[in-house]
C-alpha positions as CSV (number, residue, x, y, z in Angstrom):
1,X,-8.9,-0.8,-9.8
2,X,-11.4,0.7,-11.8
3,X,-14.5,2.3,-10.2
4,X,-18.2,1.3,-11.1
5,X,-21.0,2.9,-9.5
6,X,-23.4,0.2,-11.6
7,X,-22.3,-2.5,-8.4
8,X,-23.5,-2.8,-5.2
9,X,-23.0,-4.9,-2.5
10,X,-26.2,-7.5,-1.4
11,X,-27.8,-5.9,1.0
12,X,-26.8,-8.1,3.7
13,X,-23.5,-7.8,3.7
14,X,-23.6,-4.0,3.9
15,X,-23.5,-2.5,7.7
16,X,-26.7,-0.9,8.7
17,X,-27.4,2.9,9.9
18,X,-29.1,0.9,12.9
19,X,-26.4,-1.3,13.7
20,X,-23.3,0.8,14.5
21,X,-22.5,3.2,17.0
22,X,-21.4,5.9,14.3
23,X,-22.8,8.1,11.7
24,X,-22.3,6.3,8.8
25,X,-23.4,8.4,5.9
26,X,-21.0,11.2,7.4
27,X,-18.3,8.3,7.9
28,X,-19.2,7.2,3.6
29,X,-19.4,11.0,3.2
30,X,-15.9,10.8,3.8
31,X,-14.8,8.4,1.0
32,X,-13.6,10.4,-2.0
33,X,-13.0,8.5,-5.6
34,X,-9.0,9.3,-6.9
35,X,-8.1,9.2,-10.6
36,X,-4.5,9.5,-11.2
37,X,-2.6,9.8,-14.9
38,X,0.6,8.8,-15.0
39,X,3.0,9.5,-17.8
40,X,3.8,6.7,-20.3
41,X,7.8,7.5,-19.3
42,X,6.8,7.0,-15.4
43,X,9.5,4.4,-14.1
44,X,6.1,2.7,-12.4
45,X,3.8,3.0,-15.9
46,X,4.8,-0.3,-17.0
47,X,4.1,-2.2,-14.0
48,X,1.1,-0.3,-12.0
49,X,-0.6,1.2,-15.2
50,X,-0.7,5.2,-16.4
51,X,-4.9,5.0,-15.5
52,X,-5.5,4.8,-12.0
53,X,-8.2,4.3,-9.5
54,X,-9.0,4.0,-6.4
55,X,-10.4,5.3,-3.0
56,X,-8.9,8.4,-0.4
57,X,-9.9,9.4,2.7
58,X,-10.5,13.0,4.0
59,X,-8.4,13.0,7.3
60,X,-8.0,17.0,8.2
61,X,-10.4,20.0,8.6
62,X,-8.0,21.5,6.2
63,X,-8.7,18.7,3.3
64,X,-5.9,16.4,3.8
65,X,-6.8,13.4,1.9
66,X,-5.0,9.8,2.7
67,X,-4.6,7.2,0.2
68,X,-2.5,4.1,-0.6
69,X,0.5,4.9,-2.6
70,X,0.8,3.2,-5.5
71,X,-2.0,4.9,-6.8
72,X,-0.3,8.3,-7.0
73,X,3.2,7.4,-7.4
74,X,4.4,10.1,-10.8
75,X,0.9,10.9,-10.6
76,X,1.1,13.5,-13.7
77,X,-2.5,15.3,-12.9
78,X,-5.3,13.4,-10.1
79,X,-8.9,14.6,-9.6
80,X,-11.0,13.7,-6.3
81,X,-14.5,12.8,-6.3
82,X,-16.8,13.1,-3.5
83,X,-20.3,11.3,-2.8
84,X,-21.9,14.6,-3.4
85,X,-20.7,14.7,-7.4
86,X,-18.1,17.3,-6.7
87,X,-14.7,16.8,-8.5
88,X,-11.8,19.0,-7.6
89,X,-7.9,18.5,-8.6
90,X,-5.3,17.5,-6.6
91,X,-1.7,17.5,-6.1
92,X,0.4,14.9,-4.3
93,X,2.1,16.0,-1.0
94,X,3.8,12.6,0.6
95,X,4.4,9.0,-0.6
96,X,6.2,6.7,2.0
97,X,7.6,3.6,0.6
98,X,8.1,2.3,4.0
99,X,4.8,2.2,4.7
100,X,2.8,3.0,1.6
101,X,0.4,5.7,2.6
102,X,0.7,8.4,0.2
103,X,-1.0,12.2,1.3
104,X,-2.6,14.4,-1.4
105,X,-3.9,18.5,-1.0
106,X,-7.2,18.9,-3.1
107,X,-6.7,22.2,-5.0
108,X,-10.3,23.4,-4.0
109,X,-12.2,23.3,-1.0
110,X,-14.2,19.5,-0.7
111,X,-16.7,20.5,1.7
112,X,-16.4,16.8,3.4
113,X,-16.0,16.1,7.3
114,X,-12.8,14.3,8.2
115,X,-13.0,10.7,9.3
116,X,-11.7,10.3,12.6
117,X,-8.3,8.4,13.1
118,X,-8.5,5.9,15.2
119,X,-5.9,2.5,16.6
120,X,-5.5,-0.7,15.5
121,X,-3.6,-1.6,18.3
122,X,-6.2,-3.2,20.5
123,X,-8.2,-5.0,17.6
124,X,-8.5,-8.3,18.1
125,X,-9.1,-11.0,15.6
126,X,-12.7,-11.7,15.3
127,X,-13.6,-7.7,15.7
128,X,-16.3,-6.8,13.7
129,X,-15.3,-4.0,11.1
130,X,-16.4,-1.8,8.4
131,X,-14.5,-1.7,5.2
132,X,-15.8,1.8,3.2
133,X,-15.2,3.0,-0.3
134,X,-16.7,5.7,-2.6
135,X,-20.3,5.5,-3.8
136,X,-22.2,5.5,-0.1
137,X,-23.5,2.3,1.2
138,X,-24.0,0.1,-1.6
139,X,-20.0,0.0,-1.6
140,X,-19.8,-0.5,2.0
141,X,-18.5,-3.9,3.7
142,X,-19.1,-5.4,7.0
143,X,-16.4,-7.4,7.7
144,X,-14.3,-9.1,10.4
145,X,-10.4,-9.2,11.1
146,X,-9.2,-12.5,10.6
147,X,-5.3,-11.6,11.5
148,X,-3.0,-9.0,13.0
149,X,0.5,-10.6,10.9
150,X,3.9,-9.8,9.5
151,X,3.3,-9.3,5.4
152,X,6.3,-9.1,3.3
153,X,5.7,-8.0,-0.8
154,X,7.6,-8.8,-3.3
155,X,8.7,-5.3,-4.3
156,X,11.1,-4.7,-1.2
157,X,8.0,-3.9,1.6
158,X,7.2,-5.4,4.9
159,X,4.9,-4.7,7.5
160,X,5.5,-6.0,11.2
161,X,1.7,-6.2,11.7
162,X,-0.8,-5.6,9.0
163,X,-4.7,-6.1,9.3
164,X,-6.4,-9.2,7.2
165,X,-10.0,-8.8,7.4
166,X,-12.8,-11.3,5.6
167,X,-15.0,-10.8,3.4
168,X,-12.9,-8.9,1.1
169,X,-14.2,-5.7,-0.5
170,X,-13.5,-6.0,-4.6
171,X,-12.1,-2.4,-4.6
172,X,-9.5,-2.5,-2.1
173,X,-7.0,0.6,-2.9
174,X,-7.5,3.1,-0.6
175,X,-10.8,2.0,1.0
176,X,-11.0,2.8,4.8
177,X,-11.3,0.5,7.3
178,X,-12.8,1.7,10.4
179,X,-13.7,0.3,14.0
180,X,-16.8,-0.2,16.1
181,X,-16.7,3.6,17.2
182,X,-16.2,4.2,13.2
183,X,-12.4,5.7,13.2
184,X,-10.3,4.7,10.4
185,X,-7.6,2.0,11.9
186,X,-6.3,0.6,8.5
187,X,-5.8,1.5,4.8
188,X,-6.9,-0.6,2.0
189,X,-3.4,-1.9,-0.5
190,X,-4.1,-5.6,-1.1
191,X,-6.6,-8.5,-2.4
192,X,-4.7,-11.7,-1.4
193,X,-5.8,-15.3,-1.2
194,X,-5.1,-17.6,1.4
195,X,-5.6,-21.5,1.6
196,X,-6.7,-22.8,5.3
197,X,-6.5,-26.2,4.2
198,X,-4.8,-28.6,1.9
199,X,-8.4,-29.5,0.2
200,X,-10.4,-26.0,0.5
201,X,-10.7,-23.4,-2.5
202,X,-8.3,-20.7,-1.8
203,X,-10.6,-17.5,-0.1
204,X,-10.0,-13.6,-0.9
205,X,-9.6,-11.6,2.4
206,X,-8.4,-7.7,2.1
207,X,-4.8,-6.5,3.5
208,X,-4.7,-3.2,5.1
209,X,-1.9,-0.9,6.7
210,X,-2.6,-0.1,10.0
211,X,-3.5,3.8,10.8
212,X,-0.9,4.2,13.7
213,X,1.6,3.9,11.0
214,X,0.6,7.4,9.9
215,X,1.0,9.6,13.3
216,X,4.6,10.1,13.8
217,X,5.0,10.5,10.4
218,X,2.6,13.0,9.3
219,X,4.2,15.9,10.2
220,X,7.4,15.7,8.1
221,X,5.1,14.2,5.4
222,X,3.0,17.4,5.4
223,X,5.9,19.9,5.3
224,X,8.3,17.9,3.5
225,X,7.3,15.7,1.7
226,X,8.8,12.8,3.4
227,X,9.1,10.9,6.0
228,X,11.9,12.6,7.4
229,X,13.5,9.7,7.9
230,X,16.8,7.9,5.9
231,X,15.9,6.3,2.6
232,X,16.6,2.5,2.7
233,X,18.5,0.9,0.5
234,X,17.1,0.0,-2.4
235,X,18.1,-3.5,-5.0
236,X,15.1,-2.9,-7.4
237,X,14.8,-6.8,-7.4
238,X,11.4,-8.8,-7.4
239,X,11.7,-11.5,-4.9
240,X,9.0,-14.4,-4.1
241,X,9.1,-17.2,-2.0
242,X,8.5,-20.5,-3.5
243,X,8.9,-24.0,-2.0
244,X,11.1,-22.5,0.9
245,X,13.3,-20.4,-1.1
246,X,13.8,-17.2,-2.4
247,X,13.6,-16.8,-6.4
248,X,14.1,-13.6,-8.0
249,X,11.3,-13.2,-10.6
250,X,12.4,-10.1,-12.0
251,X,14.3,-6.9,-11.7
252,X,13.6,-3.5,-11.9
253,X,15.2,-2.3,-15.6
254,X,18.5,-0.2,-15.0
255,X,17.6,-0.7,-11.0
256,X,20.4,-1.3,-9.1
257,X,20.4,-5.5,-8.7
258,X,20.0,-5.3,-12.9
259,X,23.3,-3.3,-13.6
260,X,25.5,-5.3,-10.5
261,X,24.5,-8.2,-13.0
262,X,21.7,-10.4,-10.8
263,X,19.1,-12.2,-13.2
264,X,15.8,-13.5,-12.9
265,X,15.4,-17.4,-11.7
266,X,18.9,-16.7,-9.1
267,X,18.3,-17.9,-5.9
268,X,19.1,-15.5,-2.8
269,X,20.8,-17.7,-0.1
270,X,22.2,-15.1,2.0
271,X,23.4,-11.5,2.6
272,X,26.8,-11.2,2.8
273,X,27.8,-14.4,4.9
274,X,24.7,-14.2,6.7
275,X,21.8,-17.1,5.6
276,X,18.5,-15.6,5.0
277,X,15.0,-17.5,5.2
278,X,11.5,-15.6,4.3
279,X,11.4,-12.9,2.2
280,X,10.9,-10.3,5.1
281,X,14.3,-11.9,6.4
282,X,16.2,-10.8,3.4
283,X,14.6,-7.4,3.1
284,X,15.2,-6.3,6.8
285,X,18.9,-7.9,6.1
286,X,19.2,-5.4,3.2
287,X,17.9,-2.5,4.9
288,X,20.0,-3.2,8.0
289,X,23.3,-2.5,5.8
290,X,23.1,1.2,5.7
291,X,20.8,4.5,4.3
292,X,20.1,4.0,0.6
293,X,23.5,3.9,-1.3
294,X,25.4,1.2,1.0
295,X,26.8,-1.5,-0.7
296,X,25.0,-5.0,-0.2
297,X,26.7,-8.3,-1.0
298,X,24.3,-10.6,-2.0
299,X,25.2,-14.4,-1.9
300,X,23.3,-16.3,-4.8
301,X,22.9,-19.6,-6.5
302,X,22.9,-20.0,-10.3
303,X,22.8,-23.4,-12.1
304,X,24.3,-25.0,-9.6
305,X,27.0,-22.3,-8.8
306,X,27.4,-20.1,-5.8
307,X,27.8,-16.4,-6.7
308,X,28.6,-13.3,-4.5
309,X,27.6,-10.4,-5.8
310,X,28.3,-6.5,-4.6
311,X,25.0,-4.3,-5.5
312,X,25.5,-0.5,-5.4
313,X,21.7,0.4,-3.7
314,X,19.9,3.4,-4.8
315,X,17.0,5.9,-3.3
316,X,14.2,4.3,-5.5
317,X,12.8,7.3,-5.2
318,X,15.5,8.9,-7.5
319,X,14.3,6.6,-10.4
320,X,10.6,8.0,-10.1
321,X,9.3,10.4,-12.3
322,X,9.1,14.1,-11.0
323,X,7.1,16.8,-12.5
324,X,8.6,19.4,-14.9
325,X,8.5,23.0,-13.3
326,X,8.3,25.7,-15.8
């Protein structure tokens, strides 16, 4: 996502100061823009990009800034941007791949007011909400949550109940989505399009991670780094779902599926003995074999051939690029 300050939302589809219970030019005031720079040797450069873009949120007194991951993941150098035209350097602090927030420490003081952190818990579909990005109100959205669902991606995530709200803001990554009282209860990560019915054009609504994801996980994210909690095990296979089964698209190069000898266009009919049907099936199979490192037998279909198949997982996080310390 690349960020243009020459668009603007129609006025009408903005929220308005005299609408909402909230200050909303402190609540925009919070909305930083992120540029990251990855290295061209970044396990992820090939597939997310070595330019990034996208939104963060101020969250603490101190600076903490939330974002969605896969903007900073190898991040190599990232600069923050506030509404006020300062721009200060960052450094990344956290990325969970469980859940995709990533945490970053600006490297100079921001002068910005934290959002307040809020729960999606008791949102119901049909709730009006605000979806905010960098830029002030021109790049704000009033929206509505059309779902509160299981989402499964394609690159070994899943999410019990994410947040699906419509209209869908353009710039998604990292945008804030914040209640009637203006917390933040979600973080932007996806533009998806779903199909109501057999005849209607497909529609663009936004997915966002729920906030109360973040609590019990903030603390060991701020002092370590991590979640603090085991690593799942990880195939580095691309997975999608297509007429009720599970085709493997493509693999991550020298991942762990890729070396055990899967290959793209395989079907996955099972773990082990064990059937599996949805993709968030066969990831939470996966993940139920053991910490990252457990050996998962896979039961595949090639050409017409039934094929088990023993995959060594791996910390994907070990195959990510770190920083060299001098």
């Amino acid at each position: 996502m690349a960020d243009d300050n020459q668009w603007a939302f129609p006025e009408e589809l903005r929220p308005r100061r005299d609408e909402v219970a909230f200050d909303l030019d402190r609540a925009l005031d919070a909305m930083l823009l992120l540029r990251a720079a990855i290295p061209p040797e970044a396990f992820t450069a090939e597939l997310l990009g070595t330019e990034r873009a996208g939104y963060a949120i101020v969250i603490g007194t101190d600076g903490l800034v939330l974002t969605i991951g896969y903007l900073i993941t190898e991040a190599q150098t990232l600069w923050l941007s506030t509404n006020r035209g300062t721009t200060v350097p960052g450094t990344v602090l956290a990325y969970d791949q469980a859940t995709g927030f990533g945490l970053v420490q600006p490297l100079s003081a921001l002068n910005v007011a934290p959002l307040p952190i809020g729960s999606a818990a008791d949102l119901t579909p049909g709730d009006t909400l605000y979806v905010l990005g960098h830029g002030g109100l021109p790049h704000a959205l009033k929206t509505r949550l059309l779902a509160k669902r299981e989402f499964a991606g394609y690159w070994e995530y899943v999410l019990d109940e994410a947040l699906f709200t419509s209209p869908a803001h353009p710039q998604w990554g990292g945008s804030a989505l914040v209640d009637a009282a203006g917390r933040l209860v979600g973080v932007g990560s996806l533009l998806v399009q779903e199909q109501e019915g057999n005849d209607d054009e497909p529609r663009k609504i936004n997915m966002f991670v729920p906030i109360d994801l973040l609590g019990p996980l903030l603390p060991s994210m701020r002092a370590t780094g991590s979640s603090g909690l085991p690593p799942r095990p990880w195939l580095g296979l691309y997975v999608q779902e297509a007429d009720g089964q599970l085709v493997v698209g493509a693999l991550a190069q020298g991942g762990p599926a890729d070396r055990a000898g899967v290959r793209p266009a395989d079907l996955v009919i099972g773990v082990g003995d064990e059937r599996v049907r949805g993709l968030a099936a066969f990831f939470r199979r996966v993940w139920a074999q053991g910490p990252a490192g457990v050996e998962v037998p896979l039961t595949l279909a090639r050409e017409g051939d039934v094929l088990r198949v023993k995959v060594r997982s791996a910390d994907r996080n070990d195959f990510l690029w770190k920083p060299r310390l001098h």
